[in-house]
Structures are given as structure tokens and as C-alpha cells.
KOLNUKE-375066 format. One line per field, with one value per residue (C-alpha): residue number from 1; residue in three letters; x, y, z. Coordinates in steps of 0.05 Angstrom, whole numbers, plus 5000, padded with zeros to 4 digits. Example, Ala and Ser with C-alpha at 12.3 -4.5 7.8 and 13.67 -1.06 7.14 Angstrom:
! KOLNUKE-375066
num	[1/2]
residu	[ala/ser]
u	[5246/5273]
v	[4910/4979]
w	[5156/5143]
This chain:
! KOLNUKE-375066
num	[1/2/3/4/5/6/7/8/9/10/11/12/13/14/15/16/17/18/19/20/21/22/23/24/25/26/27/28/29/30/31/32/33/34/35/36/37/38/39/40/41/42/43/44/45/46/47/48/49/50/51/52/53/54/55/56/57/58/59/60/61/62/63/64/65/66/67/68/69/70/71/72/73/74/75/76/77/78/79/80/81/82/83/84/85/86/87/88/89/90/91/92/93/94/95/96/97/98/99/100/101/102/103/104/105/106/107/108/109/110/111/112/113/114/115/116/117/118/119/120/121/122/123/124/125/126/127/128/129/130/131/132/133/134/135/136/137/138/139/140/141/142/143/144/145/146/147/148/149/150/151/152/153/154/155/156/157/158/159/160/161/162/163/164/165/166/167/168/169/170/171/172/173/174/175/176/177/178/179/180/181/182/183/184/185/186/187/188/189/190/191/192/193/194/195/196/197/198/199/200/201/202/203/204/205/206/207/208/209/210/211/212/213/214/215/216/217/218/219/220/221/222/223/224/225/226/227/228/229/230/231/232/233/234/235/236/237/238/239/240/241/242/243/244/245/246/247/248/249/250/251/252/253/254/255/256/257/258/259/260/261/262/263/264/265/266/267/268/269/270/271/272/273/274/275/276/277/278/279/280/281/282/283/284/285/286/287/288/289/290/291/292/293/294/295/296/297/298/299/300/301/302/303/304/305/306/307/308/309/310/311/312/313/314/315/316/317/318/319/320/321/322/323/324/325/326/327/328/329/330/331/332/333/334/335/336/337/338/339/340/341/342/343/344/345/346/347/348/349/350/351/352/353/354/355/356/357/358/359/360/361/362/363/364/365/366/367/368/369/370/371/372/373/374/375/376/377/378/379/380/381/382/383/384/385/386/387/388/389/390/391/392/393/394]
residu	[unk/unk/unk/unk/unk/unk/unk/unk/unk/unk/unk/unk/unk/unk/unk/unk/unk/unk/unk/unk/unk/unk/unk/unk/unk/unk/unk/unk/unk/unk/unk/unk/unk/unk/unk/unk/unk/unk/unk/unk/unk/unk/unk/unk/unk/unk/unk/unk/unk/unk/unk/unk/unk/unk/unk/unk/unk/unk/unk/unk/unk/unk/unk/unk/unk/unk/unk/unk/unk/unk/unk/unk/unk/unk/unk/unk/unk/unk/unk/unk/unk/unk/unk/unk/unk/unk/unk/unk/unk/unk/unk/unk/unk/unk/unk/unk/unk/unk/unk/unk/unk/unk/unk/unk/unk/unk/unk/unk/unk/unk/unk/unk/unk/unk/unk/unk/unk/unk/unk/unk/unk/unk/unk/unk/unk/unk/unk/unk/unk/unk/unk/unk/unk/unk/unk/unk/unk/unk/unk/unk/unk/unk/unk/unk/unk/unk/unk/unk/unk/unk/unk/unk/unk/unk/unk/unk/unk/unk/unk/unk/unk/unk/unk/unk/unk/unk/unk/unk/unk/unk/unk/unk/unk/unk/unk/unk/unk/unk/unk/unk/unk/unk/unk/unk/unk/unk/unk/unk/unk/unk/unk/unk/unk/unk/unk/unk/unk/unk/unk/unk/unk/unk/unk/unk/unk/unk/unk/unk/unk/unk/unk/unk/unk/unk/unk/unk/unk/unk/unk/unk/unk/unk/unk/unk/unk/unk/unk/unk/unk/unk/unk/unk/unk/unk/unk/unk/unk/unk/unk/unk/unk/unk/unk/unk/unk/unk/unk/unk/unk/unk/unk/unk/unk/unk/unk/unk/unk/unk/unk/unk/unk/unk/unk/unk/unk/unk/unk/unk/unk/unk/unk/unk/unk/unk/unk/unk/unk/unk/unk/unk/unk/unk/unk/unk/unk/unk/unk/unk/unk/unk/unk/unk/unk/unk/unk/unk/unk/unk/unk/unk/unk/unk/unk/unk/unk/unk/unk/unk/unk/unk/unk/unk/unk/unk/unk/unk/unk/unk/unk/unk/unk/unk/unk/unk/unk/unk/unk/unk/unk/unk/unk/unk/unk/unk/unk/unk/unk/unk/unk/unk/unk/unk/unk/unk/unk/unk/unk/unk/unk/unk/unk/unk/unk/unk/unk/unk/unk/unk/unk/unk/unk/unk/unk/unk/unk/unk/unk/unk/unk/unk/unk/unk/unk/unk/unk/unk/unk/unk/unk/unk/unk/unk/unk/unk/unk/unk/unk/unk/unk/unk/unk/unk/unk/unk]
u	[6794/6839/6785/6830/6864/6789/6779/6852/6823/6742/6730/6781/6773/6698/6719/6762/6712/6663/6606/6539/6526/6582/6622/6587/6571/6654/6657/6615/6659/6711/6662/6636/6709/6733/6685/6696/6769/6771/6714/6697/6691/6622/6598/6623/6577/6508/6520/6532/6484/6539/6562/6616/6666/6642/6677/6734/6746/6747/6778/6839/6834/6843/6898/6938/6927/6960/6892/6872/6909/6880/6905/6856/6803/6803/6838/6857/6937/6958/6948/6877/6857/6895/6851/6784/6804/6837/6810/6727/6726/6713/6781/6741/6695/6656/6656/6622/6558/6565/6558/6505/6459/6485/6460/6396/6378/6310/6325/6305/6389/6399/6443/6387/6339/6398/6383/6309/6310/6369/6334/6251/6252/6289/6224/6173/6199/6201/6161/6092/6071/6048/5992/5988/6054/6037/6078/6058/6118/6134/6156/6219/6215/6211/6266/6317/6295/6310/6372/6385/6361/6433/6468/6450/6450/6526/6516/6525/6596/6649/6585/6541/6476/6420/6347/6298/6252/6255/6207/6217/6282/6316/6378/6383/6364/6428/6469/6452/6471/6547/6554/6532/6578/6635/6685/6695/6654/6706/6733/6667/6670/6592/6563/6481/6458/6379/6347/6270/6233/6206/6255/6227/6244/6313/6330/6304/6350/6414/6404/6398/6465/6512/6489/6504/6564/6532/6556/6496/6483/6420/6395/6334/6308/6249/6247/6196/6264/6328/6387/6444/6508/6542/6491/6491/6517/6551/6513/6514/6440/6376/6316/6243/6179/6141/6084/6029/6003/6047/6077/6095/6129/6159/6191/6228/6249/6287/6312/6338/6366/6395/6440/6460/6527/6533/6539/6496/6466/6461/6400/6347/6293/6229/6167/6097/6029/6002/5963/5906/5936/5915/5960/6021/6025/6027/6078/6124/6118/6149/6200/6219/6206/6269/6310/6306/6292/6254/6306/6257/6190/6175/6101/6081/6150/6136/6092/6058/6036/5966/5966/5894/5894/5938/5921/5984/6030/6069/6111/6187/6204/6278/6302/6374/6400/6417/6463/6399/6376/6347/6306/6233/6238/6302/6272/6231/6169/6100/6043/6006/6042/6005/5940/5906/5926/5884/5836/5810/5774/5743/5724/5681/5706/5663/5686/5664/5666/5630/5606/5632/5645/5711/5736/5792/5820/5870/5822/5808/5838/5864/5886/5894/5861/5939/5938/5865/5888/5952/5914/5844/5776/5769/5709/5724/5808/5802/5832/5784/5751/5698/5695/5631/5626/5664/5656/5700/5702/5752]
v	[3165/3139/3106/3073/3031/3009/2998/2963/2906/2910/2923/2876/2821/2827/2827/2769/2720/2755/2754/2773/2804/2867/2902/2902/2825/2826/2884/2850/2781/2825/2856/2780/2763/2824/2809/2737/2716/2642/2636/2582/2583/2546/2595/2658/2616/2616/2684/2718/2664/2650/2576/2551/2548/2625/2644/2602/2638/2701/2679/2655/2732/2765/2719/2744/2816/2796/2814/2749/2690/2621/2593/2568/2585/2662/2718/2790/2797/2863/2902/2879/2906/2968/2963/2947/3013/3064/3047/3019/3068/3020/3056/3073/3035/2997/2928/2899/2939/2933/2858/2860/2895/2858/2794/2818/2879/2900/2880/2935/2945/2992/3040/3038/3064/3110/3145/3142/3176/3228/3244/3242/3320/3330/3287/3327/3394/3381/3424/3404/3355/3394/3344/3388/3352/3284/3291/3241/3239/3173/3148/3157/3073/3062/3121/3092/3020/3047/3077/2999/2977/3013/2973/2903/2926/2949/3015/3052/3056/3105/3102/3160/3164/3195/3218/3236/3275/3266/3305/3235/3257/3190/3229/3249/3181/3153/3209/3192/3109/3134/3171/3115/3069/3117/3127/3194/3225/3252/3178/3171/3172/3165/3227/3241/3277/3307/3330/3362/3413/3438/3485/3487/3405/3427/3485/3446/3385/3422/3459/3402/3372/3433/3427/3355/3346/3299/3284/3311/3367/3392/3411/3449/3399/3403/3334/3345/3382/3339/3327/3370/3334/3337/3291/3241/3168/3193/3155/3086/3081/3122/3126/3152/3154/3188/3210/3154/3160/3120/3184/3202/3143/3143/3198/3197/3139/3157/3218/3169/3123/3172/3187/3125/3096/3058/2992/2923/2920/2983/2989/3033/3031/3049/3064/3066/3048/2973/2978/2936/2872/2908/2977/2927/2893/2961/2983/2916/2926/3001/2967/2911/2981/3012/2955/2940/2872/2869/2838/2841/2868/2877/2891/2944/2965/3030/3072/3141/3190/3208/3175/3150/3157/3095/3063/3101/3040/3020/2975/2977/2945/2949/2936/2936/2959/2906/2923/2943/2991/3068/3118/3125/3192/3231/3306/3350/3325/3372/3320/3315/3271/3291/3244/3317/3331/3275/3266/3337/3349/3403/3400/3443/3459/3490/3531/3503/3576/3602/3557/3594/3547/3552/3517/3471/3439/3445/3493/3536/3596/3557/3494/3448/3438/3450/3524/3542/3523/3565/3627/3621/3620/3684/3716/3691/3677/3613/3546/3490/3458/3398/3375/3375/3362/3334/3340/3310/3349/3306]
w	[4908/4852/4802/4762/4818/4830/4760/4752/4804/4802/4727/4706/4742/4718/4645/4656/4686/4642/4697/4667/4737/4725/4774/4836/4848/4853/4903/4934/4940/4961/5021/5048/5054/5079/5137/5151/5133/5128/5092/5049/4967/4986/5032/4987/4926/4976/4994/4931/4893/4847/4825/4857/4795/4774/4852/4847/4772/4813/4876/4831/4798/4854/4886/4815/4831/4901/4942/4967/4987/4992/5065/5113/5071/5027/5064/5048/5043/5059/4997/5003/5067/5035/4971/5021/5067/5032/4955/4968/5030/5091/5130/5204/5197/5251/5222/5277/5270/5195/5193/5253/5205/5152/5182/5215/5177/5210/5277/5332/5349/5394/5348/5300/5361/5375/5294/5307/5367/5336/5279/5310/5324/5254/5213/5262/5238/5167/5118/5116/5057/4991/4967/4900/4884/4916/4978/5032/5081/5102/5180/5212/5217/5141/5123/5168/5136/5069/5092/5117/5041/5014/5069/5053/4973/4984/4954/5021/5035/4989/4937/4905/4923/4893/4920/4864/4904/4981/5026/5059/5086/5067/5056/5133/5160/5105/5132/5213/5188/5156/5219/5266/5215/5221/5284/5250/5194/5153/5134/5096/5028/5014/4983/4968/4931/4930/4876/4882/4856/4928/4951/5023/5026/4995/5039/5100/5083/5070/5136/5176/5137/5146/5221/5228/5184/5138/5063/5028/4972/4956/4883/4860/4801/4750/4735/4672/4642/4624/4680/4666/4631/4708/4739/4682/4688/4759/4807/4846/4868/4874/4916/4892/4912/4847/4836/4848/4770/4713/4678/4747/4757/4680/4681/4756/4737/4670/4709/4752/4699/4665/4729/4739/4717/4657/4690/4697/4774/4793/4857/4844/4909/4878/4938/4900/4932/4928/4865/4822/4789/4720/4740/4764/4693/4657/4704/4702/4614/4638/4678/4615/4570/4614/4604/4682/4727/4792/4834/4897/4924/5000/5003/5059/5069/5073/5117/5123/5164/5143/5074/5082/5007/5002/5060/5092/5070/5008/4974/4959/4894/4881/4810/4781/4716/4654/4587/4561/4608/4584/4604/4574/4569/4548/4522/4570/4587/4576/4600/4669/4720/4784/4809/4818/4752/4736/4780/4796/4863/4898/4975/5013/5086/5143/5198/5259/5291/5246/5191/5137/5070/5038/4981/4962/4907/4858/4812/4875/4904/4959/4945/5010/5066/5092/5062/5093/5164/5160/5126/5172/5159/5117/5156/5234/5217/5265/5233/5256/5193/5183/5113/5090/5011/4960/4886/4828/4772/4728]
């Protein structure tokens, strides 16, 4: 993609209405008219939740580039379309399901039953969840949902995604939406990127994306060690679901910040389990801390399979970047961010063959119940536990 011809007509037309809301709000003026020509300055203002005279200031921008013209309401001349296809990546497209889940966004449409159904053997076959690293895998429901979330946030199409962590598999159900959105994959200009420090998660993701052609490139990541110079300031968006403890969350979200471009409004889609009042205040001050704003926060969003620890749902809080957006944490990081880091648990299983005690825990041997029923009981080697004590140390 040429990035200056983008720059040429996004960037500047920012700078010269000097919109606090950057870059994207324009793109995204650009997008609502490419799909409705004709339509109104009013109706561009209520969508975009800009005043009236702030879109007719860039309306009359963009007819001086040549992109719009003003004739029967705003429409893209030629070199617009040109500029919408070939430049911001919407060439092959398939506009019509683009606005449908534009408009109705978690509406059971049949090609979003199509990527559940494509990708439900994919999510059943995934590694199992490592609970040592607070890994709680969520549906195939709520990762096609947040695949949806980069939709209606325009960051889905010719945009770089990123996935701090993702034993969700949000990268597959993203890759399964371009690919629905796509008459052809190779006109998509989307690429994700995963980062995690599990390589099974890694390994098990790039497999599935080298077998079904989808833009996605896996990278093994310690996030309590700085991102390398070539995945700073690159990125459009990025996903997380941290650790459920406020270092945790801290630091995968300066990671995260750190990758992001330089620019005001920039997504990030931040899962996290529906805390005490007290725990949401110190997290919002982390939030103010990193410079950030909640734009929006859709309570249960996200659901679990056999997260009893968090009730097996969570909340999606998505926040965008201001000029005075940082990370928290730049240097490598040496603390605990793990809740079995913190809160340290041992559990005692039974066999129910043969009522040996094993047990689990973090300080033990073995250190989920996960890992006992793939090695055996180690007298009788059968894999049927009952718990039957549990002792916090920490």
C-alpha cells in the first residue's frame, strides 16, 4: 500500500480541520459515505457524532482533494472509489454484508452461523487451557463477537491487528470474518498478528492459518520483557484478555500501547472479569495513568467455558488512545502478575478407583488438575478424580 497517498488525503485533511478526534474519525467519514452515496451532511454528523459544521469542514476538504463531490447529497467521484478500493483496501469486498453487520452487529446472520459452524471443530481442538498462566478460553459466540467489535470500530479492513495473548483464538474467528468479507482472500489487506508466550497456543494458531489461507503471523512473546523495535508504534488495534490481577492487566496493556501507532483513537478491546466497585476505580486511575479513555463498556460480553472462577462471563471495555497516551511500564518487568502467583492454592484430588490423594497446586509436583488427568493416578494410572480438600497457603 502506498502510505503516503493515505497520508496525502487522511492525515492532511485531519490537520487541516484540526479534529481533536485524529485520523480515523475521517476514515471513517470516508467509509459511511462510501456505503450510502447520497447521504446527507446531517446524517454523516449523527453517525460519526460530529457537529454539523466540523463535517461540512471536512466534506469541503475532501471535495478539494477531488474525492467527493457534493450533488444529490456527498458522493465518491472516481478517484475516490479508487482511493476507498485500491488505497483503504475495501477492492472485493462484499459491501452488502459489510453494512448488514454494520447496522445490526450481533444479529444471528446466517454468514455469521456459517464462521461459527466453520471454525466449532477448530475452538474444540485447541490446546487445553494452562490455568498456571490464567488461561480460561472463551466461546466460539463471544470470539466471533469480538471479531464483529473490529468491524463496527473500522479497524478490520487493510488495518494491523494485534492479539496480546490469545488462547481465545480471536485471531481465527477475525481471519474466518475477512474471508467471509472477501470474494477472494488475497484482496485483503488486513494482517494479525499474535503474540503469547504459550507456544502450544502459537503453534496451534499458525497451523490452522497456513491451512486456511488466513493473514495471520504468530510470535513467541515474554510480555514481562520489552517489544522489540519492529513491533513498536506498527499497529491499528489490539485485543487482550490479561491476567485477572492489576499488574497483569498493567503490563499487557503497555505492551499493547507500546505497539500501537502514534495516533489519537486508536481501539484497544480489553476482556477482564466483572470486578468489586473498589478494584474498578483502581483500574480506571490505571487507565487515566496510561493516558487512555473508556469509550464503551459492554458488561457480560464475554463468555467461558468452565470459568466458574469468574462466573464464566466477562466484560469488554474498549478504550482508545489520546495525545497523552503511554505505557506504565516501558523496562522488563520482574514482579508477580499471575492470580496463583498471588493467591497460592493447593488441592487435594482422590482417585475414585482407588482413592489415592494427589496433590495440586502451583507449589506441587503437578500443578493442575489438567496435568493429573493426562499423567494418571500414580498408583492405579486411571484419570477419574473427586476433589476433596482445598488449602490456601498465600
Amino acid at each position: 500500500m502506498n502510505n503516503k497517498y493515505e497520508w496525502d488525503y487522511l492525515q492532511q485533511v485531519s490537520e487541516n480541520v484540526n479534529i481533536e478526534d485524529g485520523k480515523q474519525c475521517i476514515e471513517k467519514v470516508l467509509i459511511n459515505i462510501y456505503f450510502k452515496e447520497g447521504i446527507s451532511t446531517k446524517e454523516l454528523a449523527r453517525n460519526n457524532l460530529l457537529p454539523i459544521p466540523i463535517i461540512t469542514a471536512i466534506k469541503k476538504e475532501f471535495i478539494k482533494y477531488g474525492l467527493l463531490v457534493q450533488y444529490k447529497g456527498i458522493r465518491l467521484t472516481t478517484k475516490g472509489k479508487s482511493f476507498m478500493e485500491d488505497e483503504l483496501g475495501f477492492k472485493g469486498l462484499n459491501k452488502n454484508l459489510y453494512a448488514k453487520l454494520l447496522s445490526e452487529p450481533w444479529e444471528e446472520h446466517e454468514e455469521i452461523l456459517d464462521i461459527k459452524e466453520e471454525v466449532s471443530e477448530i475452538f474444540i481442538k485447541r490446546p487445553q487451557a494452562n490455568v498456571i498462566i490464567d488461561q480460561s478460553k472463551c466461546t466460539v459466540d463471544t470470539a466471533v463477537r469480538r471479531a464483529v467489535l473490529a468491524l463496527t470500530n473500522s479497524v478490520l479492513i487493510n488495518k494491523k491487528i494485534l492479539c496480546i495473548g490469545d488462547d481465545d483464538l480471536v485471531s481465527i474467528a477475525i481471519g474466518f470474518l475477512l474471508k467471509k468479507l472477501f470474494v477472494d482472500i488475497k484482496y485483503c489487506k488486513t494482517t494479525i498478528c499474535v503474540m503469547d508466550i504459550d507456544e502450544r497456543i502459537l503453534n496451534y494458531i499458525q497451523g490452522v492459518a497456513d491451512k486456511e489461507n488466513l493473514p495471520i503471523k504468530c510470535y513467541h512473546t515474554n510480555f514481562k520483557l520489552p517489544l522489540s523495535k519492529e513491533f513498536k508504534e506498527g499497529f491499528d488495534c489490539f485485543f487482550t484478555d490479561p491476567p485477572y490481577t492489576l499488574q497483569g492487566m498493567n503490563l499487557f496493556m503497555s505492551r499493547g500501547i507500546e505497539a500501537l501507532k502514534k495516533e489519537k483513537g486508536m481501539p484497544i478491546f480489553l476482556s477482564y472479569a466483572h470486578k468489586s466497585p473498589e478494584f474498578d476505580f483502581t483500574m480506571q486511575k490505571s487507565f487515566i495513568n496510561m493516558g487512555l479513555m473508556i469509550s464503551k463498556i459492554l458488561s457480560a460480553f464475554n463468555s467461558y467455558e468452565g470459568a466458574g472462577i469468574i462466573g464464566n462471563t466477562g466484560q469488554m471495555i474498549i478504550l482508545k488512545t489520546t495525545s497523552k497516551s503511554k505505557p506504565l511500564i516501558e523496562s522488563s518487568y520482574n514482579g508477580l502478575i499471575y492470580t496463583g502467583e498471588f493467591k497460592i492454592t493447593v488441592r487435594q484430588y482422590k482417585c475414585k478407583e482407588c482413592g489415592e490423594i494427589t496433590k495440586v497446586g502451583i507449589s506441587e509436583n503437578i500443578k493442575t488438575i489438567e496435568e493429573l488427568k493426562e499423567r494418571g493416578c500414580g498408583k492405579c494410572n486411571t484419570s477419574i478424580f473427586k476433589i476433596c480438600e482445598k488449602t490456601k497457603i498465600v
